[in-house]
Each structure stands twice: as structure tokens, then as C-alpha cells.
C-alpha positions as CSV (number, residue, x, y, z in Angstrom):
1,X,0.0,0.0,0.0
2,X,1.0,3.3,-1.0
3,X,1.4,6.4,0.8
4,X,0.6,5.6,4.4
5,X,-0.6,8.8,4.6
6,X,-2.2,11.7,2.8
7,X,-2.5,15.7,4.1
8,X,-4.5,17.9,2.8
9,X,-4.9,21.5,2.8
10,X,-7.7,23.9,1.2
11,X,-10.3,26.0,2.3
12,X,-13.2,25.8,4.4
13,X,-16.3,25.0,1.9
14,X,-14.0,23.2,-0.8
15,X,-12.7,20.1,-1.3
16,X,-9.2,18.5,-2.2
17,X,-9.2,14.6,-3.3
18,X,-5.6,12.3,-2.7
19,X,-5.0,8.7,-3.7
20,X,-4.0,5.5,-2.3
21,X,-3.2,2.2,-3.9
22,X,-3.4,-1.4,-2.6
23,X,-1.0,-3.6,-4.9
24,X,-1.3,-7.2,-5.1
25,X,2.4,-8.0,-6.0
26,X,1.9,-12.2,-4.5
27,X,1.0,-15.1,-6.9
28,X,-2.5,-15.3,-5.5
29,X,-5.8,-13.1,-5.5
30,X,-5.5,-10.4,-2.3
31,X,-8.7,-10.0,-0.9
32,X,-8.9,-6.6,1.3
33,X,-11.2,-4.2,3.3
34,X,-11.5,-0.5,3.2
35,X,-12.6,0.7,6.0
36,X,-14.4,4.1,6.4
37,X,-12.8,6.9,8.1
38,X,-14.5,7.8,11.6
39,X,-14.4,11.7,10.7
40,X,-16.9,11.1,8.0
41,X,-17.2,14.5,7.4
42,X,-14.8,16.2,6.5
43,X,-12.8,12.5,5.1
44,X,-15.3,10.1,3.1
45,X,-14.3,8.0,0.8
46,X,-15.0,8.4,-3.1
47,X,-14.1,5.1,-4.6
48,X,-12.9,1.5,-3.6
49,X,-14.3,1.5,-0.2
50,X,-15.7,-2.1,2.2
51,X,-14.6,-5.4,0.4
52,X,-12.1,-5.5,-2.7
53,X,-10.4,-8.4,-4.7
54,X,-7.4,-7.6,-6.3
55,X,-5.8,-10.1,-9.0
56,X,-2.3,-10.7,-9.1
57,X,0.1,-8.5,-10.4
58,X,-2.9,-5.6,-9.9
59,X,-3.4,-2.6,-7.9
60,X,-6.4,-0.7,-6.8
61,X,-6.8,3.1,-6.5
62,X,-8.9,4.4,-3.2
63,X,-9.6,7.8,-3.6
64,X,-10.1,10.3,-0.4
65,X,-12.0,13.6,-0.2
66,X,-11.9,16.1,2.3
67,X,-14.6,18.7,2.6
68,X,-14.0,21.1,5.9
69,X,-17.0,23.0,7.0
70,X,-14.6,25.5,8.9
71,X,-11.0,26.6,9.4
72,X,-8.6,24.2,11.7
73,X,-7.2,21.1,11.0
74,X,-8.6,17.4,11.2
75,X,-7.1,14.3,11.5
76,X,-8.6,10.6,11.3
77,X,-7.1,7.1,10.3
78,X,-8.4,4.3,7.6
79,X,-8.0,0.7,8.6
80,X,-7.4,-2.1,6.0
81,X,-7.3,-5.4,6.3
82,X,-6.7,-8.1,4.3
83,X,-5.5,-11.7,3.5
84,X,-2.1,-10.8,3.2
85,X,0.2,-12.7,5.9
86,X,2.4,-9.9,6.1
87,X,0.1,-7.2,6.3
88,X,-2.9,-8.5,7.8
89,X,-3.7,-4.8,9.1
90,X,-2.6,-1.3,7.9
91,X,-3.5,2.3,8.0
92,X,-3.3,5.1,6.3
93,X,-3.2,8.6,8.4
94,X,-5.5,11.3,7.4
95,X,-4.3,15.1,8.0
96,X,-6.5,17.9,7.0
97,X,-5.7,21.8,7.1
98,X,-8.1,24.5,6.5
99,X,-7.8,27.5,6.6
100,X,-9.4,31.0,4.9
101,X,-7.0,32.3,2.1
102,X,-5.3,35.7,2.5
103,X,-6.5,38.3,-0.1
């Protein structure tokens, strides 16, 4: 999995989107789970979320929106699990910053 984490920074109202992707680089199917952030607003997730099966040799992209209401910053975590025996658990870290542009 790649990054382990993703920051963010925009203004309150908008929204900025970042990527991760789960690789299966083993001889056999991965299967995984996305969990959902627990901050859901201002992180949701946008694409590949709850139960994926990746062939070998594959990756899938999970795609991560933040949307901050107000200025300050937010942080939150994403859990995945999977069948993999070396990485039966991972997470990536969520950091947000909003604040109001200067004019």
C-alpha cells in the first residue's frame, strides 16, 4: 500500500481529493477491506471503499475527499485489512488543514 498517509490543505467550503493504492504484487488473488474513516465528514471516501479483490500482479486506487466546513485542522485514520500474511492490518493517516485564504 502506497502512501501511508495523505494531508490535505484547502479552504473551508471546498474540497481537495488524494489517492491510495493497494497492490497485489503475490501469486495469489489479495482480498482486502476499506474501511471508512470515523471523521466522516470532513474525510469520506469516493471510490474503492468495504470489500475488494485484487488479481495478481494488480493494484487498486482508493480515492479520499476532504470537505472542511470550517477553518482548523482534522485528522482521522483508515484501517485495511486483508489476507495478506504480512500485512494482515494497515492504515493510512488522514491530516487535513483548512484554513481561509489571505487576499
Amino acid at each position: 500500500m502506497s502512501p501511508h498517509s495523505l494531508h490535505f490543505d484547502t479552504a473551508p467550503g471546498t474540497t481537495e481529493r488524494e489517492n491510495f493504492t493497494i497492490s497485489d504484487t503475490g501469486t495469489g488473488t489479495l482480498h482486502a477491506n476499506v474501511g471508512l474513516p470515523k471523521h466522516d465528514p470532513p474525510f469520506s471516501i469516493l471510490s474503492n471503499s468495504g470489500a475488494l479483490t485484487i488479481p495478481p500482479g494488480s493494484s487498486v486506487t482508493v480515492t479520499v475527499q476532504y470537505a472542511p466546513a470550517k477553518k482548523g485542522s482534522n485528522s482521522d485514520k483508515i484501517l485495511i485489512t486483508s489476507d495478506d500474511r504480512k500485512h494482515k492490518k494497515d492504515t493510512v493517516d488522514l491530516k487535513g488543514k483548512s484554513k481561509v485564504p489571505k487576499h
